[in-house]
C-alpha positions in Angstrom: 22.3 3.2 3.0 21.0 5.7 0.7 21.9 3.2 -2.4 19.3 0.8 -0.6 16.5 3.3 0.1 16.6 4.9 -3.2 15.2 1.5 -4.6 13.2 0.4 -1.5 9.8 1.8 -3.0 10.2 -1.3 -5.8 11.5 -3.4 -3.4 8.4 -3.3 -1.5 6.3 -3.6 -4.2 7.9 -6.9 -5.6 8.2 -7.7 -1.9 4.2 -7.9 -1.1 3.2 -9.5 -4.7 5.8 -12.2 -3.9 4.8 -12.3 -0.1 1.0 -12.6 -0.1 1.4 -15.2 -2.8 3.7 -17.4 -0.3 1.4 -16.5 2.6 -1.5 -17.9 0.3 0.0 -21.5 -0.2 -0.4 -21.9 3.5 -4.0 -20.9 3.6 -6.1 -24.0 2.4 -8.7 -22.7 0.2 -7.6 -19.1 0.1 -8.8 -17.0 -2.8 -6.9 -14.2 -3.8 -10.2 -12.5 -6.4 -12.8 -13.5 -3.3 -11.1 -12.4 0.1 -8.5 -9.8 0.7 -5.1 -9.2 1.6 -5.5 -8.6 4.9 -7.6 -11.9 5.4 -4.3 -13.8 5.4 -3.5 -12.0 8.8 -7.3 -12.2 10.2 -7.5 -13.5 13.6 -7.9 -17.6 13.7 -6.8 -17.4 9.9 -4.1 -20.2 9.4 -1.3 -17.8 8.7 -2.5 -15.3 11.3 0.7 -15.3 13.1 3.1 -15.5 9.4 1.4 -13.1 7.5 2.5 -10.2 9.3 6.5 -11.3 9.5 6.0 -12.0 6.1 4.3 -9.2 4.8 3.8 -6.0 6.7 6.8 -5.8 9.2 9.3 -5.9 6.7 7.1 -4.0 4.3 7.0 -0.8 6.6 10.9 -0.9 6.4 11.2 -0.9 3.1 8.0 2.0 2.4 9.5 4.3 5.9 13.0 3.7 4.3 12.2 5.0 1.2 10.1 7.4 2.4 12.7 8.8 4.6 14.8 9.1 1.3 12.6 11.2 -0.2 12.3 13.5 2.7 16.5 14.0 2.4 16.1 15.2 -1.0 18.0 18.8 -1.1 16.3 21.8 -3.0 13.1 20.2 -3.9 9.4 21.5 -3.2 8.0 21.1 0.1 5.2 19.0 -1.6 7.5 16.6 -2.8 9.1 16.7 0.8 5.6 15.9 1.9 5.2 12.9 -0.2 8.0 11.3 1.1 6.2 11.7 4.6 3.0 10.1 3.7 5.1 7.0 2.4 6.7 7.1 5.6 3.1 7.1 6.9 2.5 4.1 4.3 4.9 1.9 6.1 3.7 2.6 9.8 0.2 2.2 8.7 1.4 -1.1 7.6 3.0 -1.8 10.6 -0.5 -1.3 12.8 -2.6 -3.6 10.2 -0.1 -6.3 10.7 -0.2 -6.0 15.0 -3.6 -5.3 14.9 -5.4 -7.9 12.9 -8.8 -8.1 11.0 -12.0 -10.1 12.1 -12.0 -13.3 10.2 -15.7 -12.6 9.1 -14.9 -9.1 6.9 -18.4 -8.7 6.5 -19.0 -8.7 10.3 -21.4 -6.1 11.4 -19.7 -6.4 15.5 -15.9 -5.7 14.4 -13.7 -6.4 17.5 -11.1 -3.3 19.2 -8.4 -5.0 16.9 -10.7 -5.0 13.9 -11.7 -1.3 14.3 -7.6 -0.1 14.4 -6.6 -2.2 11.4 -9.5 -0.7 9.4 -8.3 2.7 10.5 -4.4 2.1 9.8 -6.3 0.4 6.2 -7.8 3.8 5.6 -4.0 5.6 6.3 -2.2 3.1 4.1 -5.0 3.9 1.0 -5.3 7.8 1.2 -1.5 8.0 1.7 -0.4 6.7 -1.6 -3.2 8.3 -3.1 -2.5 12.1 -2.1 1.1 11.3 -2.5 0.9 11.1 -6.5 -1.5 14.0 -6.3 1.5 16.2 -4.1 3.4 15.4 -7.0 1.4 16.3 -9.4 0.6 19.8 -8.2 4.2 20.7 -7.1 6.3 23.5 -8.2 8.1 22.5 -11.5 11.6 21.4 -11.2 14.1 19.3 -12.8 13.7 16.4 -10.6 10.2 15.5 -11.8 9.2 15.1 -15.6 5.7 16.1 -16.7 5.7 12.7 -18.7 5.6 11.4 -14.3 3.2 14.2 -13.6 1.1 12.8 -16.1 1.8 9.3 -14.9 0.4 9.9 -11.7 -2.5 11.7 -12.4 -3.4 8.7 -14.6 -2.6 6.1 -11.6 -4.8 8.1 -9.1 -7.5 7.8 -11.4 -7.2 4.2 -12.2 -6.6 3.2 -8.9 -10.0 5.0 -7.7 -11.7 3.4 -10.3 -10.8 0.0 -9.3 -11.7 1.5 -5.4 -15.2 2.0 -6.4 -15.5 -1.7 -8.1 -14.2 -2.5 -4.7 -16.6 -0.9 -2.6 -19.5 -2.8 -5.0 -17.9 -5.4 -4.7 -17.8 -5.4 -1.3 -21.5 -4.8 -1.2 -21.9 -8.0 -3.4 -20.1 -10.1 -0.8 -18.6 -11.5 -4.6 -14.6 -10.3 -5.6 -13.7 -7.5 -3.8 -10.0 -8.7 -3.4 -9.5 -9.0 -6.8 -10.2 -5.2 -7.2 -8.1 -4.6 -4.2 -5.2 -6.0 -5.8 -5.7 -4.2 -9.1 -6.1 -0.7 -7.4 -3.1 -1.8 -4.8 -1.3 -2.8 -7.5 -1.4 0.5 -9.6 -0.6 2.3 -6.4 2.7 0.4 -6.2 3.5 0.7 -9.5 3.4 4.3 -9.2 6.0 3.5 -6.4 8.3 1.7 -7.9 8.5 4.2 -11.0 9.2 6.9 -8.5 11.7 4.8 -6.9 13.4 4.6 -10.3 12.9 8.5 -11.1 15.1 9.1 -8.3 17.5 6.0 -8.8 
């Protein structure tokens, strides 16, 4: 069991690169820089009812299983105890987005009950991975984290707030905010799968 969760942090993050790409080829005339992740699970999307099997139901096991590794850890800071919670948070808050879908209109100005909680479980799944690195980063030293990872992730909180704020103009643009998602998603989980190999 523990072999598994040790390396569930990559595992999720090849899983959701290769799973939104496959939920994609179903949706005619899906854009992957134009619309976002979550439009693949909007309500009357074609893959409203695949997306989440696909995607965020088996993602949550893999981000609250490795999460839950981290929080075994034996004789480690409390802040890098507390990391391993807010993956854990990660994976339900991927859980809700998938039950609770987004409108199909993102730019909607009505959002529905459904719409509201995903944006909220959205929010969770964002901030978690980005105080996580940050727990890290201001932990007590100790010979399970390297500075060189310290560095790391002080470097991918940065980057992936940079590609936020493109985001959020982007947004305002009605123009590629899901390419800028992926990016700052993407640095997110890479930050998570290097973890998950720290610890390996």
């Amino acid at each position: 069991m523990e072999t598994v969760a040790v390396y569930a942090g990559l595992i999720a993050s090849i899983w959701i690169f290769v799973g939104v790409y496959v939920a994609g080829r179903f949706y005619q005339g899906y854009s992957h820089s134009k619309q976002f992740c979550s439009e693949l699970g909007a309500a009357g999307s074609p893959t409203e009812k695949i997306s989440p099997f696909i995607n965020n139901y088996p993602l949550g096991v893999w981000f609250c299983l490795f999460g839950w590794y981290v929080t075994q850890l034996q004789g480690v800071p409390m802040l890098l105890t507390a990391s391993g919670w807010l993956v854990i948070c990660h994976g339900i808050g991927t859980w809700f987005a998938g039950y609770f879908p987004m409108d199909l209109d993102p730019y909607t100005k009505h959002p529905t009950t459904a719409c509201k909680i995903h944006s909220i479980a959205g929010m969770i799944i964002l901030l978690s991975l980005i105080v996580a690195p940050i727990l890290i980063v201001i932990s007590p030293p100790n010979d399970l984290i390297p500075w060189s990872f310290r560095i790391f992730s002080v470097v991918n909180v940065v980057a992936a707030c940079y590609f936020l704020s493109l985001m959020v103009k982007a947004i305002k643009a009605q123009s590629n905010p899901g390419l800028y998602q992926r990016i700052s998603y993407g640095i997110q989980l890479s930050w998570l799968s290097v973890f998950s190999l720290l610890l390996a």
